[in-house]
matplotlib code that plots the C-alpha trace (Angstrom):
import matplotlib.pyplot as plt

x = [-16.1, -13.7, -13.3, -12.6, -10.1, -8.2, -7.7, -6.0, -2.6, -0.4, -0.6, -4.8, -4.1, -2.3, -4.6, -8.0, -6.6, -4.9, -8.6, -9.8, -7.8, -9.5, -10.7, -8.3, -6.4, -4.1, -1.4, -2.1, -1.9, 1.5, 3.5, 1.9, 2.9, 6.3, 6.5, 5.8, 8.5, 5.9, 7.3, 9.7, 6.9, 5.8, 6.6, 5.2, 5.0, 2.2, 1.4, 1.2, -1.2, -3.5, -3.7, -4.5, -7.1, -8.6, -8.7, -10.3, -12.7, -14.3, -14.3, -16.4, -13.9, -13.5, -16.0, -15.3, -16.1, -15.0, -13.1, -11.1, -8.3, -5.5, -4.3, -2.8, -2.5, -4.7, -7.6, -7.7, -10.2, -11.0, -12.3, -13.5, -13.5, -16.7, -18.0, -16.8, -13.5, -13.0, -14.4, -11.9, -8.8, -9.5, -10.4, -7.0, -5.0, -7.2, -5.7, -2.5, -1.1, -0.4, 0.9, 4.4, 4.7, 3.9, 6.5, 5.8, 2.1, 3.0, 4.6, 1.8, -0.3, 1.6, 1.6, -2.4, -2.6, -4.3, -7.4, -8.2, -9.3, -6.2, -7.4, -7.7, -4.5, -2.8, -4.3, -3.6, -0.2, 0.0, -0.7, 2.0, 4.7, 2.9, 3.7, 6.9, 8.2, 7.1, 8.7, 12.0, 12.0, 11.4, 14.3, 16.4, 16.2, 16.7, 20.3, 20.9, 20.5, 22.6, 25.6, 24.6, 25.5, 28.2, 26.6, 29.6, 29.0, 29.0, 25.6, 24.1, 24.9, 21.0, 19.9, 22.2, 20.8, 17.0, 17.4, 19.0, 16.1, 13.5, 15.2, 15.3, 11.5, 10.4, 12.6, 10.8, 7.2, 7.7, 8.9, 5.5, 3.2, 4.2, 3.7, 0.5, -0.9, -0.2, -3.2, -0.1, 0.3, -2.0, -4.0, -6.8, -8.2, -6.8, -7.7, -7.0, -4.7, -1.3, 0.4, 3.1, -0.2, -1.5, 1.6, 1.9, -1.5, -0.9, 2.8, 0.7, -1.7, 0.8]
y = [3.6, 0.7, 0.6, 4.0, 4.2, 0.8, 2.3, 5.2, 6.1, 8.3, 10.9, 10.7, 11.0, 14.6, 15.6, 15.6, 17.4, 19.8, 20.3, 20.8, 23.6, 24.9, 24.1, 23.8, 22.7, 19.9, 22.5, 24.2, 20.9, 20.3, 23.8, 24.0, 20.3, 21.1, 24.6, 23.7, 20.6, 17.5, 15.9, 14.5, 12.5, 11.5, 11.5, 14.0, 14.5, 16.2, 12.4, 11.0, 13.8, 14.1, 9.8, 10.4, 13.3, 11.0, 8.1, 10.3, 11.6, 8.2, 7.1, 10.1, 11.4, 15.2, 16.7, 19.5, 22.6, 24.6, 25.2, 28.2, 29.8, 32.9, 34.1, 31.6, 29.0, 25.7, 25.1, 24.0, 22.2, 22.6, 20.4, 20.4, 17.3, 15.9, 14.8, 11.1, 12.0, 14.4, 10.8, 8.9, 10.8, 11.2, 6.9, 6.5, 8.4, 7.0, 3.4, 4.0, 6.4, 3.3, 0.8, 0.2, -2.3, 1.1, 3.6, 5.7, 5.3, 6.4, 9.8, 11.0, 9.5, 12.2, 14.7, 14.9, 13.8, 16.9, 16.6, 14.0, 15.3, 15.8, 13.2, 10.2, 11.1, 10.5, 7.1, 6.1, 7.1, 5.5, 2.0, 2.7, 2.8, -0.3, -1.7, -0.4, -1.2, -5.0, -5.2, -3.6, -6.6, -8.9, -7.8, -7.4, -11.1, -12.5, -10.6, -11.3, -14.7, -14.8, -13.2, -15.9, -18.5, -17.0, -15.6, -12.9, -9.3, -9.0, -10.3, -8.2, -5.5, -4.4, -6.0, -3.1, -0.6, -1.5, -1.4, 1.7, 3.2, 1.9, 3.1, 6.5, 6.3, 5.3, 8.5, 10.8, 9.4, 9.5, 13.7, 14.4, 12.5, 14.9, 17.7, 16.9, 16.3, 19.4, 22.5, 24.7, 22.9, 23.8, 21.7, 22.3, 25.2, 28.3, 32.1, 33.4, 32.1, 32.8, 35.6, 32.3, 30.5, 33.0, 33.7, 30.1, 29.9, 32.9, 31.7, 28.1, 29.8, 31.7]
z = [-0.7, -0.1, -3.9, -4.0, -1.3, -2.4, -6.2, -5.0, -5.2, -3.4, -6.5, -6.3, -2.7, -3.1, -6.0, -4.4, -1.4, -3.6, -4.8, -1.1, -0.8, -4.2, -7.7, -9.8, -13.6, -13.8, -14.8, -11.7, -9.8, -10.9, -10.4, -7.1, -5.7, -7.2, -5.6, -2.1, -3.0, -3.0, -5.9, -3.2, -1.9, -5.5, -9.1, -11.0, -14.6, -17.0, -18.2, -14.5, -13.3, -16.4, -15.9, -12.5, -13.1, -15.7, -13.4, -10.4, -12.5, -13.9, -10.3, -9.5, -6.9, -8.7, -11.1, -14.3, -13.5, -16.3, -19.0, -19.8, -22.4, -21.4, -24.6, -26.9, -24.1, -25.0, -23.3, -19.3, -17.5, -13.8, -11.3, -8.1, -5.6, -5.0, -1.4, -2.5, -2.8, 0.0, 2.0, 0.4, 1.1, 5.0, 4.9, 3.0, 5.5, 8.3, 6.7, 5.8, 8.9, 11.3, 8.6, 8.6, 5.4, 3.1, 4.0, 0.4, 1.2, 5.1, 4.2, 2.1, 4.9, 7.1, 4.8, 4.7, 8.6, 9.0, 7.5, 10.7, 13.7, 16.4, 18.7, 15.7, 14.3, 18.1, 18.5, 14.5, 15.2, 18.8, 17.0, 14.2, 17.5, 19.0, 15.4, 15.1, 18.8, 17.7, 14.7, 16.7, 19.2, 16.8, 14.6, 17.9, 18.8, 15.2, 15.3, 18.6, 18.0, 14.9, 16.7, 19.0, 16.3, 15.1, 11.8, 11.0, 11.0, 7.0, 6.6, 9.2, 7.6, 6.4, 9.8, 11.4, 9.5, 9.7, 13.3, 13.4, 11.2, 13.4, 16.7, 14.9, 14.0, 17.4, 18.7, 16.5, 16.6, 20.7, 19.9, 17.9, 19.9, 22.1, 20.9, 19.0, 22.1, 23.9, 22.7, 21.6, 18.7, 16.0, 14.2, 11.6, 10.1, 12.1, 10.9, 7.2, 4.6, 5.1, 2.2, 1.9, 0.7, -1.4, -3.2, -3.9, -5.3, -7.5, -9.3, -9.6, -11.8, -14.1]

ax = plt.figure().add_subplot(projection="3d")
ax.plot(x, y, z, "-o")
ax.set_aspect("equal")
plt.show()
């Protein structure tokens, strides 16, 4: 499983939990990450995501299911994700959610934080801040101590901003641990699909 989990990329990340959701065609794979805007998260192109398919498949982490034509259309193959590779996305997100060296890896991490279980996700995210609030200090006394020496402003410049963007992380991480920890806020699987959803679905498969 370590393997598994350490060969896969962001991309493989979103594919086999696209695949949770349903079986589905690369083709479909691709309208539907770029419908419900993913392709901010990752690059997606029709040679990226049959490379990734093919990848996913010889790692035995999705399985064909089918192949089918509409009309003149070529031929599409569907897969399903196999119990391997629904194991392996909920390890990567389990491993990736409190780094802080991976930030690309970190927001598909949050983006598929919900197939964890509520209470993991709080205490995965509670060592990210631990992380975050260390690497704050730390940062804090190095530029501290380089005012100290005179170092001029200039070359603090991307000091300054890091420590901005980490004050702003630790504001926002404080906001959701909130709120993920109150019962109001769903999480998991919670009554039928949504007509948003379905609608999706339906203009992926066009």
């Amino acid at each position: 499983m370590k393997d598994a989990v350490d060969r896969l990329t962001p991309l493989g990340v979103m594919v086999l939990a696209l695949l949770a959701e349903g079986d589905m065609h690369p083709y479909e794979m691709i309208r539907l990450l770029r419908i419900r805007r993913d392709d901010r998260l990752v690059a997606i192109t029709n040679g990226t995501m049959y490379h990734t398919v093919g990848r996913l498949e010889r790692a035995g982490l999705l399985a064909e299911v089918g192949v089918d034509r509409a009309g003149n259309r070529p031929e599409r193959t569907t897969y399903t994700v196999t119990d391997a590779g629904a194991a392996a996305v909920t390890e990567w997100v389990r491993r990736e959610l409190p780094r802080v060296d991976h930030p690309a890896e970190f927001r598909v991490a949050l983006a598929e934080a919900h197939n964890l279980e509520r209470g993991e996700v709080v205490d995965l995210l509670r060592g990210r801040r631990e992380a975050l609030a260390a690497a704050q200090s730390a940062l804090t006394d190095g530029h501290d101590l380089a005012c100290a020496k005179g170092v001029p402003a200039q070359y603090l410049l991307e000091v300054d901003r890091e420590l901005t963007l980490l004050s702003a992380e630790l504001d926002w991480l404080d906001g959701l641990l909130t709120r993920l920890v109150h019962p109001d806020f769903l999480w998991g699987p919670h009554g039928e699909p949504s007509e948003r959803y379905l609608s999706q679905r339906k203009a992926a498969r066009l």
